[in-house]
N, C-alpha and C positions, 0 to 999 in steps of 0.2 A: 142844170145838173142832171145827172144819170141817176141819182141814191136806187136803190130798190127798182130797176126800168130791168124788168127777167128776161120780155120778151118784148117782141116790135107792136108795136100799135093802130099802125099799119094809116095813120090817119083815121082812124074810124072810132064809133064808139065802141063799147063792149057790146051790148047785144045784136049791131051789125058785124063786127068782126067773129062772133060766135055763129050767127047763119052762114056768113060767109064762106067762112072755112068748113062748115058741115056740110055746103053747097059743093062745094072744091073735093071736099074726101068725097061725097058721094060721086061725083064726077070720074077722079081717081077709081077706085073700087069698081065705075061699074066700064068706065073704057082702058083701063091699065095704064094711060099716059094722057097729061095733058099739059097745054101751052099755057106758060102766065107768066108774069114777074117773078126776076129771079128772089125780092123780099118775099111775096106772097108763098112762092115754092120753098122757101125756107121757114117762113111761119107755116106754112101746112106740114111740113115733115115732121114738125115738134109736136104738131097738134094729132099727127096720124099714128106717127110708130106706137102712143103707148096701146091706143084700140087694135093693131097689129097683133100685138104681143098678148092682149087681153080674148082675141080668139084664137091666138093659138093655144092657150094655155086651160081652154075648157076641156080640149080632147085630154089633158091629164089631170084634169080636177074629177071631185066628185058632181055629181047632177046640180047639188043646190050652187055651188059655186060659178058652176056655166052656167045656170042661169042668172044668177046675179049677174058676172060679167058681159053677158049678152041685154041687160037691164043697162048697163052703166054704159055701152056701146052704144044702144039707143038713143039713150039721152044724152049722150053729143050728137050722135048723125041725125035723128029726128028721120029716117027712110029704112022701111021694115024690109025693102027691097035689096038695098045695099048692106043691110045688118046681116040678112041670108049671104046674100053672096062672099061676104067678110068671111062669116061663120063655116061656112060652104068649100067653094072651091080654092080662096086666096087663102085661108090655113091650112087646105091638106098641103096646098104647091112648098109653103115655105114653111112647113112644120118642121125642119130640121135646121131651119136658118137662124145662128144664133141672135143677131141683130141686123139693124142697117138693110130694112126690105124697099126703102123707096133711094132712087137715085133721079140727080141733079144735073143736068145737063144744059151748060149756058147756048143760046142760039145767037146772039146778037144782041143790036137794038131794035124797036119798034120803030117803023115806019113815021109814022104820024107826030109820036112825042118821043121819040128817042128814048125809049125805057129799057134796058137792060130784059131782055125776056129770056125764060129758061123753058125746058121740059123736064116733067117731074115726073116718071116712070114707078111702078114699081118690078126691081128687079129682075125676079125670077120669070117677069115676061116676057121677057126681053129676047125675041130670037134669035137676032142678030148677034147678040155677046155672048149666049148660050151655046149657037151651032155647033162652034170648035172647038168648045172645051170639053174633052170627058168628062165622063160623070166622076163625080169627087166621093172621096172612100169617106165611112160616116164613121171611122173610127177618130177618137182622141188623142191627142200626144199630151204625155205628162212631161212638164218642166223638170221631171227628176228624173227620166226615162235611161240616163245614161249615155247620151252622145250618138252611138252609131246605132245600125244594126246588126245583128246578131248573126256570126257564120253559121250558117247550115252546112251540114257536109253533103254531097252534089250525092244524089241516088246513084248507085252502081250498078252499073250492065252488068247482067250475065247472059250467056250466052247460051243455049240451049245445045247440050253434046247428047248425041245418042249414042246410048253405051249400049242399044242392044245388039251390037253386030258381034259376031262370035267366030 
């Protein structure tokens, strides 16, 4: 039976599936993509987005609060290395990204044991899917907004006459 089963277990105990996956985000964090099982790449996404969210969220707290959250980031990744670099460069890139910063990409099977393997990127690294799209406007749309947009009336030429001829 399933009762109470949140999350995958991965085969492993708890204090090896906890290094492991602090192993796998420090990996993440510090190369932007990496190859593994598409279970393992969906247990780490669980396990990463809320530390995500936890350094993006110091640049609008007060002092004590990033540093509590930069405390509680620690003590999942256990790498004061990867904690800067969280803290650092991967929250300014996606400080405006409301959610959803790693993505899932299936590759196949494994060679050897035929395992379903993915890559687990995060997002906004991504050049490839970045190139061609412009930059996205950081305004909000309200659900009450009202449907269309709003005519403006088109500026009028005038035309410059010189009235000084006599």
């Amino acid at each position: 039976m399933r009762h109470g089963k949140k999350f995958n277990h991965l085969g492993r105990t708890a204090a090896h599936r906890k290094a492991m996956l602090a192993n796998m985000a420090c990996s993440l964090i510090e190369h932007k993509r990496i190859n593994t099982t598409v279970a393992k790449a969906k247990a780490l996404k669980q396990f990463i987005e809320p530390l995500i969210t936890k350094s993006k969220a110091e640049n609008n707290q007060t002092i004590e609060k990033g540093t509590h959250n930069r405390r509680v980031v620690f003590s999942n990744l256990r790498d004061k290395h990867a904690v800067t670099e969280l803290f650092g460069d991967v929250a300014e890139k996606i400080g405006d990204r409301p959610g959803g910063y790693t993505r899932i990409i299936k590759l196949g099977n494994r060679l050897g044991d035929n395992a379903d393997m993915a890559m687990i990127e995060l997002v906004d690294y991504n050049e490839i899917y970045n190139a061609d799209k412009p930059a996205k406007k950081t305004t909000r749309r309200s659900r009450r907004g009202g449907g269309g947009k709003k005519a403006t009336p088109a500026p009028v030429e005038t035309t410059a006459t010189d009235d000084s001829e006599e």
